[in-house]
N, C-alpha and C positions, 0 to 999 in steps of 0.2 A: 405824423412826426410829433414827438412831444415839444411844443414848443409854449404850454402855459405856466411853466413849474419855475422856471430860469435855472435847469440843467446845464443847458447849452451855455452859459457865462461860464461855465466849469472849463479847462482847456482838455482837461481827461474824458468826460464826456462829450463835449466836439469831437475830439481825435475819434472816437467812438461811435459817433453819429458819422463822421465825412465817409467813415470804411464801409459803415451802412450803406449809406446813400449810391459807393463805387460798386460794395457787391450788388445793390438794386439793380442796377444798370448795367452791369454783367449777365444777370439772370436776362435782364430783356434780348442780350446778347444770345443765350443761349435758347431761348425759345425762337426767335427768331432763325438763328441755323439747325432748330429742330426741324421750323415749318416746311425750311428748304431743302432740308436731310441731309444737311451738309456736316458729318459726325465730325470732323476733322474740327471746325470753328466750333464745335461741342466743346471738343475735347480743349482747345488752346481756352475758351472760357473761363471750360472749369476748372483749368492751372492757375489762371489769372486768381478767378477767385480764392483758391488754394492760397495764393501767394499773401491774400490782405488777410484774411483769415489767421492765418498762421501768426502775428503777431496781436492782432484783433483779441485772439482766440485765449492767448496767452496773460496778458489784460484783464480781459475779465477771469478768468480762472485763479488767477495768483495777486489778483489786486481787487479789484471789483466783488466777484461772488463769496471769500472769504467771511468778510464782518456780516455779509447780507444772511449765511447761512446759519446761524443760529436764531434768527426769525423766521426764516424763510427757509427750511428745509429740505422740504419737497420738492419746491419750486426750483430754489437752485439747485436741485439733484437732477429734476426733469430738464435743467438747461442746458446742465454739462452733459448729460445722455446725448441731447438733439446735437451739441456739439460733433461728437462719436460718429453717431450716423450720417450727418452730412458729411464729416471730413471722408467716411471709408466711400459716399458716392464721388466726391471730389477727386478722389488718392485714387482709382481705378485709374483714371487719366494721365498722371503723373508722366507714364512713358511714351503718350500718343493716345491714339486713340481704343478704347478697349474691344476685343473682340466679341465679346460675347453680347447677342445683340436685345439682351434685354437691360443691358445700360443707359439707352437714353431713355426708355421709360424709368429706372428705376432717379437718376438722376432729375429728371424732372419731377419725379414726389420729393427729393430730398432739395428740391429748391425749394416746392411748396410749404414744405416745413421751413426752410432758412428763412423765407418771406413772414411766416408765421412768429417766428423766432424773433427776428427782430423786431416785427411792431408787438410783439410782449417784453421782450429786452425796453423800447424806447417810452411806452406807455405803463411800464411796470416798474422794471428793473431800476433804469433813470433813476426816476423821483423817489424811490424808495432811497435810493443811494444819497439822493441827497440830502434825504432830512435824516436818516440813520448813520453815516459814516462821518468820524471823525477828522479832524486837520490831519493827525498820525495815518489814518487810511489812506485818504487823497494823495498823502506824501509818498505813501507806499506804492500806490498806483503808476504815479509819477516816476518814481526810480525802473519801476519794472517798463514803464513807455518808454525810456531814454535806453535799458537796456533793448531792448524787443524791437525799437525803432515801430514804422510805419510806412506804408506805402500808398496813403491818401495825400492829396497834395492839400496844403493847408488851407485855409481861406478866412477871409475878415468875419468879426463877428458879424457884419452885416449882410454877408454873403451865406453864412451860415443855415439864417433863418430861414 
């Protein structure tokens, strides 16, 4: 976790870090009712996760990855792709559990990428954002969190870390 930059004083990056830290522990979630074959606790998982994502996701896309993409290209094009693909292994789940039974292998590479995802989101993305985005940005961020809400419960700075 990035924690030598002082991102995390940011309150848009915290909110962005706590959703991290909820979908981490979601995944252990779902490896866990992989080991048991229990597809059902797959499937409620990876709604769960769906569910933090969904504003998380929106965040960074329309607040976050904008100012960063005209340095950063690539990188934020290869973000928002990884966004894509985990959402459509997530979005199978939506209505219960999916029948086709190459989903929970497929589901569990697309966690391995989410996992992968955020420690480049937290080690990259982060501190890029913070020595390149303006007050104007942040402010933008911040309107799009208040619309978009969150589903990470808050916690002190000191809890944070």
């Amino acid at each position: 976790m990035c924690e030598y930059c002082g991102c995390l004083a940011l309150t848009a990056i915290a909110d962005l870090t706590r959703e991290h830290d909820q979908v981490v522990t979601l995944i252990s979630h779902i490896r866990a009712a992989h080991t048991g074959g229990d597809l059902a606790a797959m499937a409620t998982a990876a709604r769960q996760i769906a569910a933090v994502l969904g504003p998380h996701t929106a965040v960074e896309e329309q607040g976050l990855f904008p100012p960063l993409a005209a340095e950063f290209p690539d990188h934020i094009a290869d973000l928002t792709a990884q966004h894509r693909h985990i959402e459509s292994a997530l979005g199978e789940a939506t209505d219960g559990v999916p029948t086709d039974p190459t989903w929970p292998a497929r589901l569990l590479d697309a966690l391995h990428l989410l996992r992968e995802h955020i420690l480049a989101e937290q080690d990259g993305v982060f501190p890029a954002a913070l020595s390149s985005l303006d007050t104007a940005d942040w402010d933008a961020i911040e309107v799009i969190r208040a619309r978009v809400g969150t589903t990470a419960a808050a916690t002190t700075p000191a809890s944070a870390g």
